[in-house]
SETOR-66131 format. One record per residue: residue number from 1; x, y, z of N, C-alpha, C in turn. Coordinates in nm, 4 decimals, always signed. Layout:
! SETOR-66131
{loba NUM, {X, Y, Z}, {X, Y, Z}, {X, Y, Z}} ...
END
This chain:
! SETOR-66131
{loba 1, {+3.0260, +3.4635, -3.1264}, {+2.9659, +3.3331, -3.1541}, {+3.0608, +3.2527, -3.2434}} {loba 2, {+3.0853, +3.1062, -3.1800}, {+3.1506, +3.0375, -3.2547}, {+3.0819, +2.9880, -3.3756}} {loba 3, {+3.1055, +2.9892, -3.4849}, {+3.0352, +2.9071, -3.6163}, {+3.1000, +2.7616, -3.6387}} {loba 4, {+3.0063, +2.6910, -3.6429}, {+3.0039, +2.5308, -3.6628}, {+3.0264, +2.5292, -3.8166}} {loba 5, {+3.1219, +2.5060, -3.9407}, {+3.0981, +2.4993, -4.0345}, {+3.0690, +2.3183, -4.1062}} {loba 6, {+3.1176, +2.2438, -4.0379}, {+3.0761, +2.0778, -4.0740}, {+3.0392, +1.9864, -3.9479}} {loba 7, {+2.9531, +1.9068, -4.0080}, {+2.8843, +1.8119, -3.9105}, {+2.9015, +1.6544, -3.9725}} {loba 8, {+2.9629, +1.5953, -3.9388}, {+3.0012, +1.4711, -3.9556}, {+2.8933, +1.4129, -3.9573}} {loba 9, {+2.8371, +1.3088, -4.0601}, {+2.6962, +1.2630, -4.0127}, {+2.7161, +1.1251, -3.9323}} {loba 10, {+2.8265, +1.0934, -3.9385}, {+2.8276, +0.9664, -3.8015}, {+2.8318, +1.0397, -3.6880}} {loba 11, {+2.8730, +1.1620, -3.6897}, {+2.8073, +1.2084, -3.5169}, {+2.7251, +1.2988, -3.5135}} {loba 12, {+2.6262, +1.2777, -3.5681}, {+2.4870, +1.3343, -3.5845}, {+2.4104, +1.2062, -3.5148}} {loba 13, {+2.3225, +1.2213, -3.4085}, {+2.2458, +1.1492, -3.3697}, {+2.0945, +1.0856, -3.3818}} {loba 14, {+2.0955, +0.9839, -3.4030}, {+1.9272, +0.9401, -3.4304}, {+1.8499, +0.9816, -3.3125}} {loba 15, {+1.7353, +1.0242, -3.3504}, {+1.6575, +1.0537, -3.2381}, {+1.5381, +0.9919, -3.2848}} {loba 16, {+1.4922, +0.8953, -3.2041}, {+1.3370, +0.8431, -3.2017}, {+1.2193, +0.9138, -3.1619}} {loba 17, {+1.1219, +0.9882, -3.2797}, {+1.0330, +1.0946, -3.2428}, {+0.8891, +0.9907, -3.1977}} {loba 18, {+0.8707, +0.8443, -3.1947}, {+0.8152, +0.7738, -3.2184}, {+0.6845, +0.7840, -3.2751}} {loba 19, {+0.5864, +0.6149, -3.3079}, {+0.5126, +0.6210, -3.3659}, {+0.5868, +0.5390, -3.5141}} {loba 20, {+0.7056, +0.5443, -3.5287}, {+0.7811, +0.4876, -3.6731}, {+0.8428, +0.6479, -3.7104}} {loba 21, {+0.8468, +0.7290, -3.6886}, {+0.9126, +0.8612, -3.7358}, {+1.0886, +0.8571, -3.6320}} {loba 22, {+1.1956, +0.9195, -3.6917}, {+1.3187, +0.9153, -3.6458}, {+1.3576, +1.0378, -3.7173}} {loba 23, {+1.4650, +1.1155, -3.6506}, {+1.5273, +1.1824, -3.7133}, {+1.6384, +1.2546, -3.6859}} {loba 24, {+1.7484, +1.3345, -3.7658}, {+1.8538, +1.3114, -3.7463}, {+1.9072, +1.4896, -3.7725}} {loba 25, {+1.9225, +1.5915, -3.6667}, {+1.9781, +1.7266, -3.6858}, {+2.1156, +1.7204, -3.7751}} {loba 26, {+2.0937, +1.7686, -3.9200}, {+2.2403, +1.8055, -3.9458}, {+2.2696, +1.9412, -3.9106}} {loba 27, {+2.3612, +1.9708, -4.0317}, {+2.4041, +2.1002, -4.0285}, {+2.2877, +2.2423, -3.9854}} {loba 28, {+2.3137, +2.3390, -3.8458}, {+2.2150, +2.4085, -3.8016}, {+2.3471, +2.5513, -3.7786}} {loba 29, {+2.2956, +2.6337, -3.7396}, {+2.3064, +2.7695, -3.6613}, {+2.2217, +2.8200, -3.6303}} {loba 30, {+2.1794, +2.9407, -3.5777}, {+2.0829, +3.0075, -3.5471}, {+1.9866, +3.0499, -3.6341}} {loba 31, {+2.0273, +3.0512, -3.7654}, {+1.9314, +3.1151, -3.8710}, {+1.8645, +2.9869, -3.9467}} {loba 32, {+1.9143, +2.8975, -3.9480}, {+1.8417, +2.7665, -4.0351}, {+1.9359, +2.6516, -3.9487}} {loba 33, {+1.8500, +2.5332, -4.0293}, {+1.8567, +2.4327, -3.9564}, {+1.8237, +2.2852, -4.0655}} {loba 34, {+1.9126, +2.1908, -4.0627}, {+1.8540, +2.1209, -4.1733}, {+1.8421, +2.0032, -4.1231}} {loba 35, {+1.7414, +1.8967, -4.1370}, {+1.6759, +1.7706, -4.0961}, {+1.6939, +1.6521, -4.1216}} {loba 36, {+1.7170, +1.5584, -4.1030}, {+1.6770, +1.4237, -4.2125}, {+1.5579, +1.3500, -4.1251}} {loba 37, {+1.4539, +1.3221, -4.1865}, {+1.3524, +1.2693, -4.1155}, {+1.3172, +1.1327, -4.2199}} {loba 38, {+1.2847, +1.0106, -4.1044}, {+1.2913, +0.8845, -4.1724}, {+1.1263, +0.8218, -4.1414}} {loba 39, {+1.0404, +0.8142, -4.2108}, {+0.9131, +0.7547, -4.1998}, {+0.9001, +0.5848, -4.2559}} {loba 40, {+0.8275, +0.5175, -4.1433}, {+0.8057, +0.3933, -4.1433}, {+0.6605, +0.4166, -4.2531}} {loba 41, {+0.6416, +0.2798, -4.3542}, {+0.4596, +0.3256, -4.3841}, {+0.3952, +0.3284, -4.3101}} {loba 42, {+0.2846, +0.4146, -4.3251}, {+0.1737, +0.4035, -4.2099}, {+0.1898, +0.5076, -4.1047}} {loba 43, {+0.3229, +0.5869, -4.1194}, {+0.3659, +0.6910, -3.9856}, {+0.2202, +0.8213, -4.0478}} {loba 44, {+0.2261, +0.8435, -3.9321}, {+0.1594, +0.9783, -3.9498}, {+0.1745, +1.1170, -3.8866}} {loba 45, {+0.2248, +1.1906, -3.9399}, {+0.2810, +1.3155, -3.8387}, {+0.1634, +1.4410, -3.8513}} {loba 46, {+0.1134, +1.4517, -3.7774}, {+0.0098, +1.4999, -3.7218}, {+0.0071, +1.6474, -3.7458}} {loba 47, {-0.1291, +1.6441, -3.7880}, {-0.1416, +1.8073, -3.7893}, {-0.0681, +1.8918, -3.7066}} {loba 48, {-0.0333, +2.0090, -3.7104}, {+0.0777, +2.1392, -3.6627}, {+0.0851, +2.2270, -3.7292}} {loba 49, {+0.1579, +2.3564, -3.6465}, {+0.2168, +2.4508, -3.6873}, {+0.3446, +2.5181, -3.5986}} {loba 50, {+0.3862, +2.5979, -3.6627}, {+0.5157, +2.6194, -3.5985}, {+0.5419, +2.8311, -3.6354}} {loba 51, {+0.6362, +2.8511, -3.6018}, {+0.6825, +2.9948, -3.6292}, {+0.7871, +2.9869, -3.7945}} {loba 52, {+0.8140, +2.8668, -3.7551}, {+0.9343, +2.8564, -3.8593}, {+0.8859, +2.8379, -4.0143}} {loba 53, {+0.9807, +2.8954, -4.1094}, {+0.9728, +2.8564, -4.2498}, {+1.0063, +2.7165, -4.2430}} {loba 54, {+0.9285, +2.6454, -4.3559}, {+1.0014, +2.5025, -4.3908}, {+1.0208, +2.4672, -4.4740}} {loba 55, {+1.1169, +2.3958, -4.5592}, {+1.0967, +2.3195, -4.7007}, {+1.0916, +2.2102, -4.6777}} {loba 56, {+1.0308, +2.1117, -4.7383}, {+1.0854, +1.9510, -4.7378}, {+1.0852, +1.9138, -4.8532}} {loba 57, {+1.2036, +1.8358, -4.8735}, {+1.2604, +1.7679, -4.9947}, {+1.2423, +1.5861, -4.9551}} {loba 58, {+1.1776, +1.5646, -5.0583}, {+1.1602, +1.4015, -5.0593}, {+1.2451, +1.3697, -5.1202}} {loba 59, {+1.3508, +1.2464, -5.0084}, {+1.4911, +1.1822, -5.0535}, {+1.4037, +1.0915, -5.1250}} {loba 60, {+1.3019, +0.9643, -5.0419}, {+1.2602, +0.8581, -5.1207}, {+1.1374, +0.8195, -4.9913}} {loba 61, {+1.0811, +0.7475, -5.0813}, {+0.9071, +0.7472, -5.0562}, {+0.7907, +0.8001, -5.0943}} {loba 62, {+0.6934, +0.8094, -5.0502}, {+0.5524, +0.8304, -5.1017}, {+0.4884, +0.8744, -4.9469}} {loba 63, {+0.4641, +0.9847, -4.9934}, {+0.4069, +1.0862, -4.8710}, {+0.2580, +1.1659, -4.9052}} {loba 64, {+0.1540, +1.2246, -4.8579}, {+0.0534, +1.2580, -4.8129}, {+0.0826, +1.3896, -4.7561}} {loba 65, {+0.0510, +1.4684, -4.7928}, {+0.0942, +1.6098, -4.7223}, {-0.0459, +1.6951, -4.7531}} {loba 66, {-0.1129, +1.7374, -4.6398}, {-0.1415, +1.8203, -4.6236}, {-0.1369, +1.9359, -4.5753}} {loba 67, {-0.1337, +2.1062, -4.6769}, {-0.0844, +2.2062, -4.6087}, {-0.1519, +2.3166, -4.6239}} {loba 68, {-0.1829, +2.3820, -4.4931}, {-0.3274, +2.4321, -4.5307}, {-0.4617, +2.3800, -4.5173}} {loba 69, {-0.5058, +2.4026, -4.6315}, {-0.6173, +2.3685, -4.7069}, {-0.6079, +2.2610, -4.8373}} {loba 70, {-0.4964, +2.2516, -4.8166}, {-0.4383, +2.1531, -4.9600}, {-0.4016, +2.0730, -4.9908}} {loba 71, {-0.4014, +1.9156, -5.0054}, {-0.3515, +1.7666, -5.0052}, {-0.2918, +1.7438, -5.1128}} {loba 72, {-0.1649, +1.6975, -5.1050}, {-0.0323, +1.6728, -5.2286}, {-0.0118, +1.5004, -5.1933}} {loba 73, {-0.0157, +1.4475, -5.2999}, {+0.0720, +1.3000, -5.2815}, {+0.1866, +1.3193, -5.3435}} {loba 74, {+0.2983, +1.3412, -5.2821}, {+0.4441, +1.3228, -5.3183}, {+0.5544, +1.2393, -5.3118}} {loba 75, {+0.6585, +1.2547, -5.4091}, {+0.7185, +1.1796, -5.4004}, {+0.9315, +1.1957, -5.4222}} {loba 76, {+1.0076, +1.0906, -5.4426}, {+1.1272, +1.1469, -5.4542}, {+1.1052, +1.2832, -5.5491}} {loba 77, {+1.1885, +1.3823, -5.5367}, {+1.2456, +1.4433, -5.6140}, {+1.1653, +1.5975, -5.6051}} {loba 78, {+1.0242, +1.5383, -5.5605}, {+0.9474, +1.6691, -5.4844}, {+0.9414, +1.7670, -5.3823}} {loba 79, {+0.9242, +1.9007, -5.3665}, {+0.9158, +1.9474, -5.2108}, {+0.8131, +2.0394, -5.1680}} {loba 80, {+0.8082, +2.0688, -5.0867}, {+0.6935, +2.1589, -5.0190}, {+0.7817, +2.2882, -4.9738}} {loba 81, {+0.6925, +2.4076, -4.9879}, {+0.7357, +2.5030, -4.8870}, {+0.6305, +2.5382, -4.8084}} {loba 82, {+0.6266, +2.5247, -4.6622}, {+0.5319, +2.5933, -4.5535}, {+0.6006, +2.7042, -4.4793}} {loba 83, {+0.5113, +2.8061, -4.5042}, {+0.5104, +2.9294, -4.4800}, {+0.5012, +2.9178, -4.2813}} {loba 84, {+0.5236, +3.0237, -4.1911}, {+0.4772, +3.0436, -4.0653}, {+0.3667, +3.0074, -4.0272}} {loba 85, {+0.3470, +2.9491, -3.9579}, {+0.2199, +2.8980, -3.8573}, {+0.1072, +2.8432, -3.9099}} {loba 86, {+0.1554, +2.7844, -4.1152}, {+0.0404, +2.7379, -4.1312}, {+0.0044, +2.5658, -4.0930}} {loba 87, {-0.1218, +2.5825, -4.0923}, {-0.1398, +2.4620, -4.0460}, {-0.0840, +2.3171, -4.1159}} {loba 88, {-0.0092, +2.1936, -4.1117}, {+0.0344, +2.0962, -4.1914}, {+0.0557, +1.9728, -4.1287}} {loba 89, {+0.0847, +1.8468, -4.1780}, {+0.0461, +1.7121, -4.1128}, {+0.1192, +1.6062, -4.2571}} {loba 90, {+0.1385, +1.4914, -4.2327}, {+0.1831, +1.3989, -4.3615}, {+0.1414, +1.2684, -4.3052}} {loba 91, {+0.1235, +1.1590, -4.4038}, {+0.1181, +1.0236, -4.4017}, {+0.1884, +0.9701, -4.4778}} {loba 92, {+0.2794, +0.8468, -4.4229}, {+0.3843, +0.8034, -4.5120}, {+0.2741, +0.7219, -4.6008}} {loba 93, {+0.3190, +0.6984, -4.7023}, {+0.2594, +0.5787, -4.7761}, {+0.3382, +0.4950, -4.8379}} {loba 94, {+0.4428, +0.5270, -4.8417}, {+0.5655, +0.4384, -4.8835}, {+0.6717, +0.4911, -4.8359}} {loba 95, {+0.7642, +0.3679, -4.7093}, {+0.8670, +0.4008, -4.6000}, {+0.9753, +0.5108, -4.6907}} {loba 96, {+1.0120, +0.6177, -4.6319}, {+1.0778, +0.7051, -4.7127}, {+1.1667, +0.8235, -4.6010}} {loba 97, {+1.1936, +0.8547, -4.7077}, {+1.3012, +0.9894, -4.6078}, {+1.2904, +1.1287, -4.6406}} {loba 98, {+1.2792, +1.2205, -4.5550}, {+1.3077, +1.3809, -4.6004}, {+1.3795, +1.4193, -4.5565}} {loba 99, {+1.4423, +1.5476, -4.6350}, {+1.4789, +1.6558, -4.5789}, {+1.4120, +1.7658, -4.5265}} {loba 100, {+1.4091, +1.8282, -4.4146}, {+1.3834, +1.9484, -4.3840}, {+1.4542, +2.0602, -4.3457}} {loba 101, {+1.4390, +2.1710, -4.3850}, {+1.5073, +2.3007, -4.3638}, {+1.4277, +2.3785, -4.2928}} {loba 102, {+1.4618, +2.4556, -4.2010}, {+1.3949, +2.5326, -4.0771}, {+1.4709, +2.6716, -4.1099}} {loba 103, {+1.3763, +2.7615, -4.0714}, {+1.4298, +2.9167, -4.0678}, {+1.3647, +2.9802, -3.9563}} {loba 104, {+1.3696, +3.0169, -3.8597}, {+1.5714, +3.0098, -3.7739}, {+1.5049, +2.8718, -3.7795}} {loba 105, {+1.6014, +2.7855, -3.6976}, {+1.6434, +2.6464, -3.6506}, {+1.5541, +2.6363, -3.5576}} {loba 106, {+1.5028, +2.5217, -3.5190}, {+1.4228, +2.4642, -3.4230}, {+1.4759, +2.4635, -3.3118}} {loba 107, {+1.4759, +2.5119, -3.2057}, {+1.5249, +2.4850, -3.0819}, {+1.5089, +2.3402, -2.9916}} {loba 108, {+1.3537, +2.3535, -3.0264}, {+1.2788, +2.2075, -2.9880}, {+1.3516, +2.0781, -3.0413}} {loba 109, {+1.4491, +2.0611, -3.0985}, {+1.4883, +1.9401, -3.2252}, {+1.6675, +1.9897, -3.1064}} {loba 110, {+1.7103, +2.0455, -3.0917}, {+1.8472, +2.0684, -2.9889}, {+1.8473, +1.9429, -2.9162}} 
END
């Protein structure tokens, strides 16, 4: 296996997840995977779950996160960790950006 060690972020591509949500695969391999996700106000990303670990790091904005059983209003400088397959969802409340980290990497986001 070849290893990718840098990803230029001008050729990293926007991808329109729509609804006002966008987002942008950086640096990935098989074991993790890292995100930039851009929310319009008012986006809402919908309840889910997944196999994958996640963190998200708030670059900037005001977000709504529910995870679990549990509702956080967050903001820059904050993050979440969601565990496997639990249930989770967000509302922007002020246009903002995250990071996300995936363990392994999302295939679905390729």
């Amino acid at each position: 296996m070849t290893v990718k060690n840098f990803f230029p972020g001008n050729e990293n591509r926007l991808f329109d997840a729509g609804g006002g949500l966008t987002r942008k695969v950086a640096a990935h391999n098989d074991n993790v995977m890292c995100v930039e996700v851009h929310f319009e106000t008012g986006t809402v990303a919908a309840r889910h779950h997944h196999p994958h670990e996640q963190v998200t790091y708030v670059i900037s904005g005001k977000f709504e996160f529910t995870v679990g059983d549990d509702t956080y209003v967050i903001g820059a400088g904050d993050s979440l960790y969601k565990q496997p397959n639990i249930e989770h969802g967000a509302t922007c409340l002020e246009a903002g950006t995250l990071l996300d980290i995936f363990t392994p990497h999302r295939e679905d986001f390729l």
